[in-house]
N, C-alpha and C positions, 0 to 999 in steps of 0.2 A: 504493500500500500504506500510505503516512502515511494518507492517510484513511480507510483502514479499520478502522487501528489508532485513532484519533481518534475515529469515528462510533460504533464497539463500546464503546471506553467513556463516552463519553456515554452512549450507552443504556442501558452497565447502571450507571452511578452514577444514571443518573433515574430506574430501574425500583425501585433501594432504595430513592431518596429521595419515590417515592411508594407504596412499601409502607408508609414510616414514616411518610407524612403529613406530609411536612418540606416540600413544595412541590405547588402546584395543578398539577393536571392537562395537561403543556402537550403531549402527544405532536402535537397536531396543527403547532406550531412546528415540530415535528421533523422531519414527513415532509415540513410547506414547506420544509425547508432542504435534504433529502437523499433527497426525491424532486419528485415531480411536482404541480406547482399545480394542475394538470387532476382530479387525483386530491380534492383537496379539494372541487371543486367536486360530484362524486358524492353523490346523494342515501346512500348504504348508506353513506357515512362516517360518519353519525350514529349509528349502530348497531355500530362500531368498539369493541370492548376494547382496551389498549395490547397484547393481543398478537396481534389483529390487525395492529398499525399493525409490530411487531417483523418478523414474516413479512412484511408488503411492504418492508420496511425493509433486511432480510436477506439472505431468500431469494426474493425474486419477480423473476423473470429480467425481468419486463415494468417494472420501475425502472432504468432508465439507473444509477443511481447507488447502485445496491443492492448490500449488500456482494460478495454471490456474484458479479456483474456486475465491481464494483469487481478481484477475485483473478482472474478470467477474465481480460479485459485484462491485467491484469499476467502474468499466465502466457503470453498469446499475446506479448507483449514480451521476455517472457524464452526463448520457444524460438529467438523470432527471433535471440537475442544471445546464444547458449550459448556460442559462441566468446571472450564476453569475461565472460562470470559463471562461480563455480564450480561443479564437479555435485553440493556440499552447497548449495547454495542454490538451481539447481532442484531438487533433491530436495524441499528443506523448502517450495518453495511448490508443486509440483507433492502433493504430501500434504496443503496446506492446501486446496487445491482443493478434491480428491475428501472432503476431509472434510466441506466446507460444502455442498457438493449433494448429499450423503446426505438423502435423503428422510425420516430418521426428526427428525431437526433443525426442520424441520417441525412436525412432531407434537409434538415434545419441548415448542416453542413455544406450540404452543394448548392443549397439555392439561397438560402436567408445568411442571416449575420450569424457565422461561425462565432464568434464574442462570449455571445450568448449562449450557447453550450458549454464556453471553455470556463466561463465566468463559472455557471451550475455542477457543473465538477467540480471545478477549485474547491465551490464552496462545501459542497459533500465531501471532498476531502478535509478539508480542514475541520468540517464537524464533525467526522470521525476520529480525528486524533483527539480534540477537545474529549467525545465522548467517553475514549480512554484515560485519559488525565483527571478527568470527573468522576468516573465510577469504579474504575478498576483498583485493588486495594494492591498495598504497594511491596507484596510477598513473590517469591519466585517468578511466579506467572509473570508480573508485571516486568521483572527484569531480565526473562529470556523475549520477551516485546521488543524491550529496549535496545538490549544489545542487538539483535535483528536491525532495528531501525536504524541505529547508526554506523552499523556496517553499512548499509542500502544506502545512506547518505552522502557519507564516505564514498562511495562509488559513483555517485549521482553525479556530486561535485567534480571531481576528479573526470566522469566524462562529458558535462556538462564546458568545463574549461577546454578539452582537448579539441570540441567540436570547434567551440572558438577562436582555437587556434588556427586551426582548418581553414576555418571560413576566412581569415586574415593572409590566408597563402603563408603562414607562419611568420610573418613579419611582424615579431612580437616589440622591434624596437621606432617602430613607423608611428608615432605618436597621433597620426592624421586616424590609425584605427581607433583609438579610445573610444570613439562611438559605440561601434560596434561592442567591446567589452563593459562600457555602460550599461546594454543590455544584459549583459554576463549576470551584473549587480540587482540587478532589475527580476531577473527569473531565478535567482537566490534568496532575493529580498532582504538584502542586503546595501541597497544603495543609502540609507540613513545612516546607518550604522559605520558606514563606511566616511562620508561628510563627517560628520563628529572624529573620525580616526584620524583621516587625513586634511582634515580643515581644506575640503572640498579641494586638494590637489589630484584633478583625476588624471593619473597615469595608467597604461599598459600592466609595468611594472608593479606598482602601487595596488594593483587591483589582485594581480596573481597572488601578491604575499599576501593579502587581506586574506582569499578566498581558497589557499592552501593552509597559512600557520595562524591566522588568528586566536587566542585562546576562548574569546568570547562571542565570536561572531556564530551562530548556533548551525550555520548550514558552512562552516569551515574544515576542512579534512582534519584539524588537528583538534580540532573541538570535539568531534565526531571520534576520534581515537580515544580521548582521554573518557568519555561517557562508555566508550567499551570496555573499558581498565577498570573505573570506580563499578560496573554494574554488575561486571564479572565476579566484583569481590562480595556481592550480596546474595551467590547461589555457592557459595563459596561451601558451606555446610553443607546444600546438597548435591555437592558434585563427589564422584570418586576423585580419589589425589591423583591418578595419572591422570583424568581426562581436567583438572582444573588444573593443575601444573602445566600441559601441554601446552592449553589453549595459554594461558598467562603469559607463557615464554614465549609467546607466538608474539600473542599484544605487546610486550615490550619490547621483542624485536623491532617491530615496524615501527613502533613509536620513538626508539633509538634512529633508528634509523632516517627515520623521515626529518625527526627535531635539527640531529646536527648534521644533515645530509645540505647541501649549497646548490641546489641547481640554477641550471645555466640559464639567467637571464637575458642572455644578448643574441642566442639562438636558439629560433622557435623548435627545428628537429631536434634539437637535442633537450631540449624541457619536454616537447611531448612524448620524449623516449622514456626522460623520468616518469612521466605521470602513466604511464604506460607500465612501467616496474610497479610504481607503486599500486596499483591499481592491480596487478597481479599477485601481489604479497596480498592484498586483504580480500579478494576473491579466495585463496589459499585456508586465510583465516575462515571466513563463511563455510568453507568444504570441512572444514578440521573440527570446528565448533557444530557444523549437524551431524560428521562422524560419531563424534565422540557424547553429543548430548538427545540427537534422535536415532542414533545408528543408520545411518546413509550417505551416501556422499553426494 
């Protein structure tokens, strides 16, 4: 459900920022990042509007990674686990379900103002999280949640930047792109937070350390590690000692590693290579941590 909240607003921070004309055309990054490569290679892509690319994006059940797909799985997750969730929060995601396979969503998509769908997601996402924060009492259950979500955030960010980078032709020291990573700020929700950091100096630069090492910025990769370190230590009792030793020494790894790790700011291939490693040490973590706490990889 983090990435769904995460993919819906990127899309609709990119669908303004190219109604305004504040950045090229990049949907096809998009559906490389959150869908299918196969699908690129299709001759009728070329003939794509961005709201076509929104419906495969969204609603097309034949996208592994397509939002409606994304709330499906988590709803077959959650009937399995009704026993340890509350029945306001299947409620709230058993609604957001049936809302997003409404057939006229669809429609709304290729012919009315896309906005307005992206808007009504947002917001069922974010009352889903709320609903959790409100009712869910704050024992194991809530903290295998958690560390889930910030792993997924962790991730989000991390490809959320690299598409950015993409779309910049990697020219991360071209200060003429800071628009474009404006929007970066924008579908993190982050851009306040960031004004207040940098007394509104918006750099390139400036934005990548914001939205990599910030400790407080809540959709930041290093924020997102350290809430998996503190949540890990509250199942701490009931994990067995191999399987909470493992994962630990996993999370400090990365967390070592990331802290005093200097990646290259003056060249875009070689920063997307890093976020690329990193991005694969906590996909690794994700595999280790269901290993060892659901038995699956």
């Amino acid at each position: 459900m983090e990435r769904t909240k995460s993919e819906i607003k990127l899309l609709q921070t990119n669908y303004v920022a190219l109604q305004d004309n504040a950045i090229k055309d990049n949907w096809k990054f998009i559906v490389e990042q959150y869908g299918s490569k196969d699908v690129l290679k299709n001759d009728d892509i070329n003939d794509w509007a961005y709201s076509d690319a929104l419906i495969y994006l969204i609603t097309d059940k034949d996208n592994p990674s397509s939002i409606i797909n994304n709330i499906f799985y988590a709803r077959e997750n959650a009937r399995a686990s009704q026993d340890h969730i509350t029945k306001e929060m299947w409620q709230t995601l058993n609604n957001f379900y049936h809302f997003v396979r409404n057939d006229k969503i669809k429609k709304q998509l290729k012919y009315q103002d896309s906005v307005d769908v992206m808007d009504s997601i947002l917001q069922q996402s974010v009352l889903y999280v709320g609903m959790i924060n409100t009712t869910m009492d704050r024992g194991v259950g809530y903290s295998f949640m958690s560390i889930g979500r910030h792993i997924e955030q962790a991730l989000q960010t991390l490809k959320i930047l690299s598409l950015k980078i993409k779309e910049i032709d990697y020219k991360i020291t071209n200060e003429q792109e800071v628009t474009s990573f404006r929007y970066l700020l924008y579908s993190l929700s982050g851009y306040e937070l960031y004004n207040k950091t940098y007394r509104g100096e918006l750099t390139v630069q400036n934005i990548i350390n914001y939205v990599l090492f910030n400790p407080i910025f809540t959709n930041s990769v290093y924020y997102a590690l350290n809430r998996i370190k503190t949540r890990l230590e509250k199942i701490r009792e009931d994990s067995t000692v191999e399987a909470f030793n493992t994962v630990q020494f996993e999370v400090g790894k990365i967390l070592s590693k990331f802290q005093y790790s200097k990646p290259d700011m003056e060249d875009g291939k070689k920063l997307l290579l890093y976020l690329e490693d990193i991005e694969e040490d906590i996909s690794y973590l994700s595999n280790l941590f269901s290993k060892f706490y659901f038995g699956y990889l």
